[in-house]
C-alpha positions in Angstrom: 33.3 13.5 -13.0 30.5 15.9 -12.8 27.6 15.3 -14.3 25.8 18.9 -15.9 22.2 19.8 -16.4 20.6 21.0 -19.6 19.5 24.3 -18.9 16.5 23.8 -21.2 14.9 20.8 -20.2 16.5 19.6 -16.9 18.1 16.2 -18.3 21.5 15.2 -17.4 24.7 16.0 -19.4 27.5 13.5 -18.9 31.2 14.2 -20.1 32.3 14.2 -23.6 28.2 15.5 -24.6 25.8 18.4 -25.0 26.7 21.5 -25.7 27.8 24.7 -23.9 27.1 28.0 -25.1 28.9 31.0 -23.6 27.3 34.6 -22.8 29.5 37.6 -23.4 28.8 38.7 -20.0 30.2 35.0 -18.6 26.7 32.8 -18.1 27.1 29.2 -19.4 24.6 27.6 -20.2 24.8 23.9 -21.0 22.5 21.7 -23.5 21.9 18.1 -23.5 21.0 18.4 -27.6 20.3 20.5 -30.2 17.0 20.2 -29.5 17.2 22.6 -26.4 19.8 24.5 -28.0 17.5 25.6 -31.0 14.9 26.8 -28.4 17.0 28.3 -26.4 18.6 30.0 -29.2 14.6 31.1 -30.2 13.9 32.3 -27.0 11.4 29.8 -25.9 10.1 29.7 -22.8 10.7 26.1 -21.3 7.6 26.1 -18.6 5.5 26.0 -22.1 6.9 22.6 -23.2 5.6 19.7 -22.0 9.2 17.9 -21.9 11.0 20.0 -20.1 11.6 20.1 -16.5 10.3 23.6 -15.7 6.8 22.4 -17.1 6.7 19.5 -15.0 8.1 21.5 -11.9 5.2 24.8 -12.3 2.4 22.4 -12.9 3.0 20.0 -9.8 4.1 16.7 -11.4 7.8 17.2 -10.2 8.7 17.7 -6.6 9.8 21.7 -6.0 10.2 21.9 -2.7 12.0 19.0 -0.6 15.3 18.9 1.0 16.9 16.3 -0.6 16.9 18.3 -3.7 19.3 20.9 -1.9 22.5 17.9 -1.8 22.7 18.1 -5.5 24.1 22.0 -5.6 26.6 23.0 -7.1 30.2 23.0 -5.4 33.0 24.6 -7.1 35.6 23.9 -4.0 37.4 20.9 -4.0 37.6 18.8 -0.7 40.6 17.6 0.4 40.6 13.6 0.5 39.5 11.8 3.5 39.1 8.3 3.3 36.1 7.9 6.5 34.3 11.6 4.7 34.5 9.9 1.3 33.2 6.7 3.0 30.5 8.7 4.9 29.7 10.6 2.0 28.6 7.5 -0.1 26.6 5.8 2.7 25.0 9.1 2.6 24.2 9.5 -1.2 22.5 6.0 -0.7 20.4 7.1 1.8 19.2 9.9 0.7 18.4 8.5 -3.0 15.8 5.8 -0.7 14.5 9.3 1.2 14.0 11.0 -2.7 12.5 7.9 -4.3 9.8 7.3 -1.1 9.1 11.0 -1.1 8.6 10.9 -5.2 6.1 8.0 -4.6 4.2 9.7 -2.0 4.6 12.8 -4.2 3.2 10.9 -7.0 0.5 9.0 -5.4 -1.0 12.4 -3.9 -1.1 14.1 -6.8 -3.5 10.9 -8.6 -5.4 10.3 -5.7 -8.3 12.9 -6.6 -8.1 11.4 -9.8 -8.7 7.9 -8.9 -11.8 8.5 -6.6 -13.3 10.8 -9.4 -12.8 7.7 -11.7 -14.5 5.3 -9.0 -17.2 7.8 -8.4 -18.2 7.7 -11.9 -18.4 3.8 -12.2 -20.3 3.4 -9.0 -23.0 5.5 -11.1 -22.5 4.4 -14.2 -23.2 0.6 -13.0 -26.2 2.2 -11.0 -27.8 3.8 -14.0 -27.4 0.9 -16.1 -27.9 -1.9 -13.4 -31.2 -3.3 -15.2 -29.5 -4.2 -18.2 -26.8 -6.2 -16.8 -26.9 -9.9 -17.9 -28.1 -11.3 -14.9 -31.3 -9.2 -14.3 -32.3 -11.4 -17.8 -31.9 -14.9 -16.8 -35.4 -16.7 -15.8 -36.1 -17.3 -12.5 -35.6 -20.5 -12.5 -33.8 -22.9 -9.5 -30.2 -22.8 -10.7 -31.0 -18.8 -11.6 -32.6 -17.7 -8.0 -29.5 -18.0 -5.8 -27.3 -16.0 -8.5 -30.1 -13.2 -8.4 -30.1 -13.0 -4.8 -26.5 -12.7 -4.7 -26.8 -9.6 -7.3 -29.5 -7.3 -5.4 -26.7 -8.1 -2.6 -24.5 -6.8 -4.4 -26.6 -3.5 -5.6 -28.1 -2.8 -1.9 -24.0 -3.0 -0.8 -23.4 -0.5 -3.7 -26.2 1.9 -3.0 -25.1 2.2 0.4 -21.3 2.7 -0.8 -22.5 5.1 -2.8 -24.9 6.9 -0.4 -21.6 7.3 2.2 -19.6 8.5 -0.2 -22.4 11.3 -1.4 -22.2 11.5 2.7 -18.6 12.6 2.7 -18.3 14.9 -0.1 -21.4 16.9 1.1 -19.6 17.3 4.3 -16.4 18.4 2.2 -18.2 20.6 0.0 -19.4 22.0 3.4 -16.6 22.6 5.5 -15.0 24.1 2.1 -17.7 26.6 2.3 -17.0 27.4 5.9 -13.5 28.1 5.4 -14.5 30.7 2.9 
């Protein structure tokens, strides 16, 4: 059983669906729905839509370049059966399916990382720019109240520090970027 891919957006074509359409010169391209089949018919270019594959792939959300990508080729010649090969062969696939899904999590968490630290950086001075108006600033100081305001200048001298390092490291970032030029 082989299992096609849409030419248009990527997906996977499984027997008995999609569509293929036939050049005159011999191409076939296949389509998971009429969906892809329209555009392709329009001439559209698929790295322009967001739902295809290509889009993902040119903008760095999909892995392009990784060898476990390479097993799925197309083979037109058929292997003559082997009972330890077939055996081999299926071990294999397993394997290299753990290999792709670490490497697509790896992938995936590199390409958020700059993200996430942006996103911190922002609270860290957002929460320094409004600290005086958080609640606990406006209790009295009172017995019960003393302890709880202790604990949050704590809290803000641990913060300012944080936040001075971090200012620390991108300087020295922003720096050694300017070198390199």
């Amino acid at each position: 059983m082989r299992i096609q891919k849409c030419y248009f957006c990527g997906g996977s074509i499984y027997p008995g669906h999609g569509m293929m359409f036939v050049r005159n010169d011999g191409c076939c391209f296949w389509f998971c729905r009429s969906k892809c089949h329209k555009s392709f018919k329009m001439k559209r270019n698929p790295r322009k839509f967001k739902w295809a594959q290509a889009y993902r792939m040119t903008t760095g959300r999909e892995m392009t370049v990784d060898k476990t990508l390479d097993f799925e080729m197309k083979r037109n010649r058929p292997v003559r059966y082997n009972r330890e090969l077939y055996a081999k062969t299926i071990t294999a696939m397993k394997r290299i399916e753990q290999i792709r899904q670490r490497r697509r999590l790896t992938h995936y968490i590199e390409r958020i990382r700059p993200g996430k630290q942006q996103e911190i950086r922002q609270k860290i001075k957002h929460i320094n720019k409004n600290i005086d108006s958080l609640p606990l600033l406006k209790l009295r100081a009172t017995k019960s109240s003393v302890p709880i305001y202790n604990q949050h200048l704590k809290r803000r001298a641990i913060l300012k520090k944080a936040n001075e390092t971090q200012q620390k490291v991108t300087d020295k970032m922003e720096t050694e970027e300017i070198d390199k030029v």
